[in-house]
PAPA-220840 format. One line per 5 residues: number of its first residue (from 1); their letters; for each residue x negated, y negated, z negated of C-alpha. Coordinates in pm, 1 decimal. Layout:
! residues N
NUM) A) X Y Z ~ ...
! end
This chain:
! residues 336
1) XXXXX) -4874.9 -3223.0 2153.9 ~ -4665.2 -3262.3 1806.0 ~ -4274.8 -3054.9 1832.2 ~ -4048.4 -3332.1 1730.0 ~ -3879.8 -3248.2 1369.4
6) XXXXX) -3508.8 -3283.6 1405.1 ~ -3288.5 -3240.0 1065.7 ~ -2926.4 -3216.8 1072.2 ~ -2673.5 -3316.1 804.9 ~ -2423.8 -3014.9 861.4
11) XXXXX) -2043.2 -3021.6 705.1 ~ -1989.7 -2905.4 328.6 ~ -1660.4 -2657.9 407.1 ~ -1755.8 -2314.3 567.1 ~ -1515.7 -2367.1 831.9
16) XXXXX) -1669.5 -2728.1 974.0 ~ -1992.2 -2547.0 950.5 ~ -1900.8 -2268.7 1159.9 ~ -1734.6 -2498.0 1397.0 ~ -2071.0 -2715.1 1434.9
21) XXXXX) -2295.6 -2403.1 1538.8 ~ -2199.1 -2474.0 1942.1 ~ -2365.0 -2833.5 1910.8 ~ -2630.5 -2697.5 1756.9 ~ -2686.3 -2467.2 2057.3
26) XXXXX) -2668.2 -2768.1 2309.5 ~ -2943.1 -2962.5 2037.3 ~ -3181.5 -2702.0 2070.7 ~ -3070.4 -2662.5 2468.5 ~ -3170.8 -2973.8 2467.4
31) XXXXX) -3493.9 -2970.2 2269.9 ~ -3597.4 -2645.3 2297.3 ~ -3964.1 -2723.0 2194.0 ~ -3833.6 -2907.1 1854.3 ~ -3785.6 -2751.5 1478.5
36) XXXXX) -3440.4 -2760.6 1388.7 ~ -3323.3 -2766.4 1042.6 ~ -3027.8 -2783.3 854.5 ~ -2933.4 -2956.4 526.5 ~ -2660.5 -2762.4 384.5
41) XXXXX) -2485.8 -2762.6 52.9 ~ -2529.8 -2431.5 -100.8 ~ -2175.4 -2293.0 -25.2 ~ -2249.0 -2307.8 326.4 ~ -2608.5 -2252.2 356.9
46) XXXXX) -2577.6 -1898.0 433.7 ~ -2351.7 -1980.8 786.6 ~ -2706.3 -2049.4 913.6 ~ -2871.0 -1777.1 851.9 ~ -3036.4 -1552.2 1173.9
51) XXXXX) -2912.8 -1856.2 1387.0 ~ -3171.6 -1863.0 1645.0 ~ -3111.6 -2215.9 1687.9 ~ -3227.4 -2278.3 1278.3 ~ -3597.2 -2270.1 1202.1
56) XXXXX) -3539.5 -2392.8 851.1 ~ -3232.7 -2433.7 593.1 ~ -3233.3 -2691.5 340.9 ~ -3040.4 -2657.7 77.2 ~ -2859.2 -2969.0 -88.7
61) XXXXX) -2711.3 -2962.8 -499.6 ~ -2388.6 -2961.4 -457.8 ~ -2276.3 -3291.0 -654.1 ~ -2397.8 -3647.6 -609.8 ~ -2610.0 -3700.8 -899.0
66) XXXXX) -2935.3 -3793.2 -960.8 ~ -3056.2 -3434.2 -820.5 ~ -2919.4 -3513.7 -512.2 ~ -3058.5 -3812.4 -451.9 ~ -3412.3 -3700.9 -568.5
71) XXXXX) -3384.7 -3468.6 -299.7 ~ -3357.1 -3751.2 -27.1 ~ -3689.6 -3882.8 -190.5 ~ -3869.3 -3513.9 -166.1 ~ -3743.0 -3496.4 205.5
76) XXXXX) -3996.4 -3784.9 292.4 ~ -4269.8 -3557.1 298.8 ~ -4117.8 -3362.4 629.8 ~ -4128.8 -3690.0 796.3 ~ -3881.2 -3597.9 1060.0
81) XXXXX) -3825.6 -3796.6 1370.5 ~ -3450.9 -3756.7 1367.3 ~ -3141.3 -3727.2 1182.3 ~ -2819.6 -3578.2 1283.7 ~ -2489.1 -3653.1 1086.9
86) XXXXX) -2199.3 -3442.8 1185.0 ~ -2012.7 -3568.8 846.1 ~ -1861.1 -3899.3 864.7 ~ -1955.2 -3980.6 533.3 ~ -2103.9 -4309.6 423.4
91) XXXXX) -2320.2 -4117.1 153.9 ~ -2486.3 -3846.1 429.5 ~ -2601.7 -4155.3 630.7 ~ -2771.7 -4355.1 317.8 ~ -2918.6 -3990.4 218.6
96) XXXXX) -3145.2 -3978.8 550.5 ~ -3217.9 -4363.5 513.8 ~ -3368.3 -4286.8 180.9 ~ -3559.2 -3988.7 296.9 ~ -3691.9 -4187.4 561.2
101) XXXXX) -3575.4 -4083.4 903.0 ~ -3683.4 -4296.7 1193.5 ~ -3397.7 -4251.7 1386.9 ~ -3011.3 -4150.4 1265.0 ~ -2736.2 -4019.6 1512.6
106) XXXXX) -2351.3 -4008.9 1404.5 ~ -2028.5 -4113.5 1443.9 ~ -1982.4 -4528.3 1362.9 ~ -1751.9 -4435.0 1071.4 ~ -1677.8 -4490.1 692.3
111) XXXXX) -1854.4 -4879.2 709.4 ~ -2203.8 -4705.4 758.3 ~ -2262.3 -4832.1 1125.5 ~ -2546.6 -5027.8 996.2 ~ -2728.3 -4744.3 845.2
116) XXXXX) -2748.2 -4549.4 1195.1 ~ -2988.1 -4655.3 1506.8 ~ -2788.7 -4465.0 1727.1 ~ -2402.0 -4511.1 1660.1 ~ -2195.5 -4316.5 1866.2
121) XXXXX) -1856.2 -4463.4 1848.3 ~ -1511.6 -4296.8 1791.2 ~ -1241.3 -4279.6 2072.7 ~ -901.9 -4210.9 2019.8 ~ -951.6 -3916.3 2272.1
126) XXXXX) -1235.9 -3765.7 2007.1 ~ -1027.8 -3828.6 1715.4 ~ -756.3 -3535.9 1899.8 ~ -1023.3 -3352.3 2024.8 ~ -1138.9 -2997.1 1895.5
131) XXXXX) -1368.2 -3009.0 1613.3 ~ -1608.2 -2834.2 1790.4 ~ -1607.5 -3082.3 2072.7 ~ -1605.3 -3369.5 1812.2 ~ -1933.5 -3206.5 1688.1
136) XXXXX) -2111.7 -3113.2 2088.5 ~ -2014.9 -3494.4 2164.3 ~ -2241.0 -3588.9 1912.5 ~ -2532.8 -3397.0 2104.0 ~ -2442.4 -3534.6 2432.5
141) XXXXX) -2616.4 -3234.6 2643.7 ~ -2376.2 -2948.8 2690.1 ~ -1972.3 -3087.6 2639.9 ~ -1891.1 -2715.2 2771.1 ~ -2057.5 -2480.4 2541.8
146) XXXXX) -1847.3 -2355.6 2328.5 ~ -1981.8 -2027.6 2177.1 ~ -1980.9 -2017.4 1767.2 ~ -2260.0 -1826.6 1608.1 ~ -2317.0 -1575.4 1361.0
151) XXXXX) -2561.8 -1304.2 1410.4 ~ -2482.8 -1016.0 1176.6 ~ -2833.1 -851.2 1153.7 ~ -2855.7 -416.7 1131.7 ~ -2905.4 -501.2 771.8
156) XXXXX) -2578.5 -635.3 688.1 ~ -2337.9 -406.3 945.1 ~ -2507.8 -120.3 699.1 ~ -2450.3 -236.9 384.4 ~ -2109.8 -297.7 472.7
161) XXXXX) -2044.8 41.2 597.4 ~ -2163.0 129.4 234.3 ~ -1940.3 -47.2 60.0 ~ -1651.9 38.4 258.2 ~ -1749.6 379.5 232.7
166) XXXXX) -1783.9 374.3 -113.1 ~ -1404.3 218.4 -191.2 ~ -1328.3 487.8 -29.8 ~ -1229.6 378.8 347.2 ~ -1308.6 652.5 638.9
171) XXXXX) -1560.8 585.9 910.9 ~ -1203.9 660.7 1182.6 ~ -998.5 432.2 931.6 ~ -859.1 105.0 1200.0 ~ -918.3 -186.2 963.4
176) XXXXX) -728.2 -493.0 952.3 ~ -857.8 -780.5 763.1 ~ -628.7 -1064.9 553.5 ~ -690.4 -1413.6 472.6 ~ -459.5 -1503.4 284.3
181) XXXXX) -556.7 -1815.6 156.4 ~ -726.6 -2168.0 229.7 ~ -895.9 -2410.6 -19.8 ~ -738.0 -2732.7 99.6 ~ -422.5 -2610.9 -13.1
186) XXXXX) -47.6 -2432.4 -22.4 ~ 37.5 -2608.4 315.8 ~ -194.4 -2405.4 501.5 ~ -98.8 -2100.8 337.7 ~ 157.2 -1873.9 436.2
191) XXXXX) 352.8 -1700.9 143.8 ~ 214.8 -1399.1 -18.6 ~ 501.4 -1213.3 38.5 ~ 517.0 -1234.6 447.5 ~ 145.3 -1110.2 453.4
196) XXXXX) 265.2 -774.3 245.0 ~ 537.9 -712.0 465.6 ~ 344.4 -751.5 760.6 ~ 29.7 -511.2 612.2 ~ 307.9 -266.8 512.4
201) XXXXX) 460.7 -320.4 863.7 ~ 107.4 -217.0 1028.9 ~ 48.1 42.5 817.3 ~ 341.2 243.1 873.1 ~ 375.9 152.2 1235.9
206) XXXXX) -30.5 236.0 1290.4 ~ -191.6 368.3 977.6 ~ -429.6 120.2 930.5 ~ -663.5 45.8 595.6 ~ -595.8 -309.6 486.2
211) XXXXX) -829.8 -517.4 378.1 ~ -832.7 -835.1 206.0 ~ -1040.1 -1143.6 205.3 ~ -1124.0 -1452.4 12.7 ~ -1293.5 -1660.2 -216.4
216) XXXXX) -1252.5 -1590.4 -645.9 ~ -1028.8 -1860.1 -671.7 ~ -757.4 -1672.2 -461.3 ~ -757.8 -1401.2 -640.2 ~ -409.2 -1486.1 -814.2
221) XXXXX) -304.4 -1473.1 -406.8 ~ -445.8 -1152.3 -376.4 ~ -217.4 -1004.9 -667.7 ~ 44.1 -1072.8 -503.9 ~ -8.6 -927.0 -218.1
226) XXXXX) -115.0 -617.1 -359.2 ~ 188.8 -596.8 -634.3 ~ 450.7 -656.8 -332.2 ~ 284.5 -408.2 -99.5 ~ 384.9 -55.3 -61.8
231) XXXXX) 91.3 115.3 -15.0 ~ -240.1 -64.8 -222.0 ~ -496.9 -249.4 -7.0 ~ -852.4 -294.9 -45.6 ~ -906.4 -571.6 -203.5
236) XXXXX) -1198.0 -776.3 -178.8 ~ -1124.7 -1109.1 -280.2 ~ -1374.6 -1260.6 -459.3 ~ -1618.7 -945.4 -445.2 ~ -1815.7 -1075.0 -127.5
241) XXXXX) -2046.3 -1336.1 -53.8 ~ -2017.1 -1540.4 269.8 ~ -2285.6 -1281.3 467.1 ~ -2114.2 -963.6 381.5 ~ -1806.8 -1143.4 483.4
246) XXXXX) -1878.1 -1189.0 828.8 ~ -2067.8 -827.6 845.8 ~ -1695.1 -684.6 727.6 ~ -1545.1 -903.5 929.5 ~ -1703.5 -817.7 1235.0
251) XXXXX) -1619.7 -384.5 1168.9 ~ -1217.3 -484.7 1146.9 ~ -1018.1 -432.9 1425.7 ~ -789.6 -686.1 1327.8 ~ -786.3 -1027.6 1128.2
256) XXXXX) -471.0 -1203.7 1031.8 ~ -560.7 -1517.0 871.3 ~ -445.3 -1847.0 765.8 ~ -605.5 -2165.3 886.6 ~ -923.9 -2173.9 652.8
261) XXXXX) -1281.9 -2050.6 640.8 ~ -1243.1 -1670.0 699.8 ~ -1072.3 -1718.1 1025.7 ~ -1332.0 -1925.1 1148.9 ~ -1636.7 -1646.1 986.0
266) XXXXX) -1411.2 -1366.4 1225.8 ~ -1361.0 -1606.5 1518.7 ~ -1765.0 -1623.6 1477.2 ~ -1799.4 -1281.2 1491.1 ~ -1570.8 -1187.4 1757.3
271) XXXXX) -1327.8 -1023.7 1565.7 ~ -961.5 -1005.3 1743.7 ~ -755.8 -1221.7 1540.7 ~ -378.1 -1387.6 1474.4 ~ -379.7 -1730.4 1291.3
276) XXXXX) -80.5 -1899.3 1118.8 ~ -97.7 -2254.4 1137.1 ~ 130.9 -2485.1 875.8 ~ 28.7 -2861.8 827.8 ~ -255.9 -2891.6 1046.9
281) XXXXX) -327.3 -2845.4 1419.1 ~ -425.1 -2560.5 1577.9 ~ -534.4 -2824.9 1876.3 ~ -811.1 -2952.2 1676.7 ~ -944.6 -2691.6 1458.7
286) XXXXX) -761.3 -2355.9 1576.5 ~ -1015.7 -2033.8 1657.9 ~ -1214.2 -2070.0 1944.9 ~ -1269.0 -1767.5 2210.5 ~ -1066.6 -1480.5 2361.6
291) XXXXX) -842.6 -1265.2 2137.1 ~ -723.2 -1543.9 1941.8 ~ -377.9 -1572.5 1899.1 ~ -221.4 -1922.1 1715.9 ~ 142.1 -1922.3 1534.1
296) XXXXX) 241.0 -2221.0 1470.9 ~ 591.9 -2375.5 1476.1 ~ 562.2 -2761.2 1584.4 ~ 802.1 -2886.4 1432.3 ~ 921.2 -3276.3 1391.8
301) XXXXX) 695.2 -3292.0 1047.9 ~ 398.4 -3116.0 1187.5 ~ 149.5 -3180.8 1188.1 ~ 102.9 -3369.1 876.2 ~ -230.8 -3249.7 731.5
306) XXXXX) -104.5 -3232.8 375.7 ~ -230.5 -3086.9 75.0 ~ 144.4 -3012.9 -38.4 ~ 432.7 -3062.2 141.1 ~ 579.7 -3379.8 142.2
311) XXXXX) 920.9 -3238.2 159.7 ~ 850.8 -2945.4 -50.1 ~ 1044.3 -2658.6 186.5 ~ 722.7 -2552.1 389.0 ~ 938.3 -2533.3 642.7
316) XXXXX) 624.3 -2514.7 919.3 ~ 523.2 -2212.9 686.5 ~ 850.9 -2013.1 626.9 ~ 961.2 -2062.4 962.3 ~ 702.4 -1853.4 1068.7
321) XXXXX) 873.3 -1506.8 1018.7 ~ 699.3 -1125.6 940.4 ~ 861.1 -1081.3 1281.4 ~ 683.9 -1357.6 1473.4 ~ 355.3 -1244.6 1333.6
326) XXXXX) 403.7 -845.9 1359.8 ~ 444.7 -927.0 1754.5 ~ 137.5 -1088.2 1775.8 ~ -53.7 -861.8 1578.5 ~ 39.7 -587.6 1735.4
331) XXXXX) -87.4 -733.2 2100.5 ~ -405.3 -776.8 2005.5 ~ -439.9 -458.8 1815.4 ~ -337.2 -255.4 2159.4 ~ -574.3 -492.4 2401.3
336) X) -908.8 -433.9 2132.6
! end
């Protein structure tokens, strides 16, 4: 008997794809005699790796040109029996119609309805549900698992220990990890400033190595942490790739993030955590599991989901105090 080919359209930001990997536990619950595989932009590709749920990552280009579209033409070779869409996006659902898939699964959004054969349709209830639910309800098999996934192989948990060795951080050193910033923009991030009085804070209240994360293009965020701090951090913005983040990730004690990718990579790998939530809300896409703490302010404005403040006081953000945080922080630091 033939395994049924299943390929699934997963989301282009790091965090979405992190936030998928529970519905793709329930798919291959579901079908545990089918091949799974991904299509991924390259940003994200790496999420998958050593998921035992993944047999196979395909990798997209990341702009919709004409390489892009070739690709849909080179997937009709794999002649899979079904598509998944866990994007909304009018363009993912053409993209498996071109490569050919029999049957298409997603969400009757974005005037593509008539490109799917099995529309699943949006409920007000979905729409303020937890992105990870939004993504399982797609599946329809297991609305209650809720795990997120990222195996960090022997591998990885030693090269990290090399490189933190080598900046010079002790094997007894209590790490505490910073994300400081967030692609979609300045209304999910906290101010520079609050996260170096809270690292100096921990540091002098429990001598612990900071350590900061993020992508190259926060690197300007980075420098001013470190040139408001105290006592110099590691910093390893822009130095890591998404796999060593997670393996570093998963050796800190600590993580004290804003809304964005990183948090998601250390909710993934179990990695205590304290998450500071400005325009968006931490009902539908704050970290999932135990040790997770969630600051966020509620105010009359929030949430908005704005790139930029509308009223240009990120007043969700600076109400959030050094204070608020430091409490927090220190919790979870005592319970791991």
């Amino acid at each position: 008997m033939l395994k049924s080919h299943i390929i699934v359209r997963v989301p282009n930001w790091v965090g979405d794809a992190v936030l998928c990997t529970p519905a793709l536990t329930a798919l291959k619950n579901a079908n545990p005699s089918a091949i799974i595989s991904v299509l991924a932009v390259r940003r994200v590709s790496e999420v998958f790796l050593h998921n035992p749920c993944v047999d196979e990552i395909v990798t997209l280009p990341g702009r919709k040109g004409l390489s892009y579209w070739l690709k849909a033409m080179e997937l009709r070779k794999k002649k899979y029996d079904l598509g998944i869409l866990f994007p909304n996006s009018f363009s993912s659902a053409l993209f498996f119609r071109l490569s050919g898939v029999p049957r298409i699964s997603g969400y009757r959004r974005d005037g593509r309805g008539f490109l799917l054969t099995d529309a699943v349709e949006v409920t007000e209830e979905l729409l303020g549900s937890h992105q990870v639910d939004y993504y399982l309800n797609l599946i329809r098999n297991d609305i209650g698992q809720s795990e997120l996934v990222w195996a960090v192989s022997e591998e990885e948990k030693s090269e990290a220990k090399t490189l933190l060795r080598e900046s010079g951080v002790s094997a007894d050193d209590v790490l505490v990890g910073i994300g400081a910033g967030a692609a979609f923009g300045p209304a999910k991030r906290w101010p520079p400033e609050y996260f170096a009085g809270l690292a100096d804070e921990l540091i002098r209240k429990y001598s612990v190595r900071i350590l900061l994360f993020g992508v190259g293009a926060e690197k300007g965020i980075a420098s001013q942490i470190c040139d408001s701090m105290r006592e110099r951090p590691l910093n390893l913005v822009g130095r890591t790739n998404l796999r060593q983040l997670g393996a570093l990730l998963s050796v800190c004690r600590l993580l004290v993030s804003n809304d964005s990718g990183v948090m998601h990579v250390g909710a993934a790998v179990e990695t205590s955590l304290v998450a500071v939530f400005g325009s968006t809300d931490p009902g539908r896409t704050g970290p999932r599991g135990s040790g997770r703490r969630v600051i966020y302010k509620g105010l009359d404005c929030s949430p908005c989901f704005a790139r930029r403040c509308p009223r240009g006081d990120y007043k969700c953000l600076r109400e959030i105090k050094v204070g608020d945080v430091l409490l927090a922080a220190e919790e979870e630091l005592e319970n791991a």
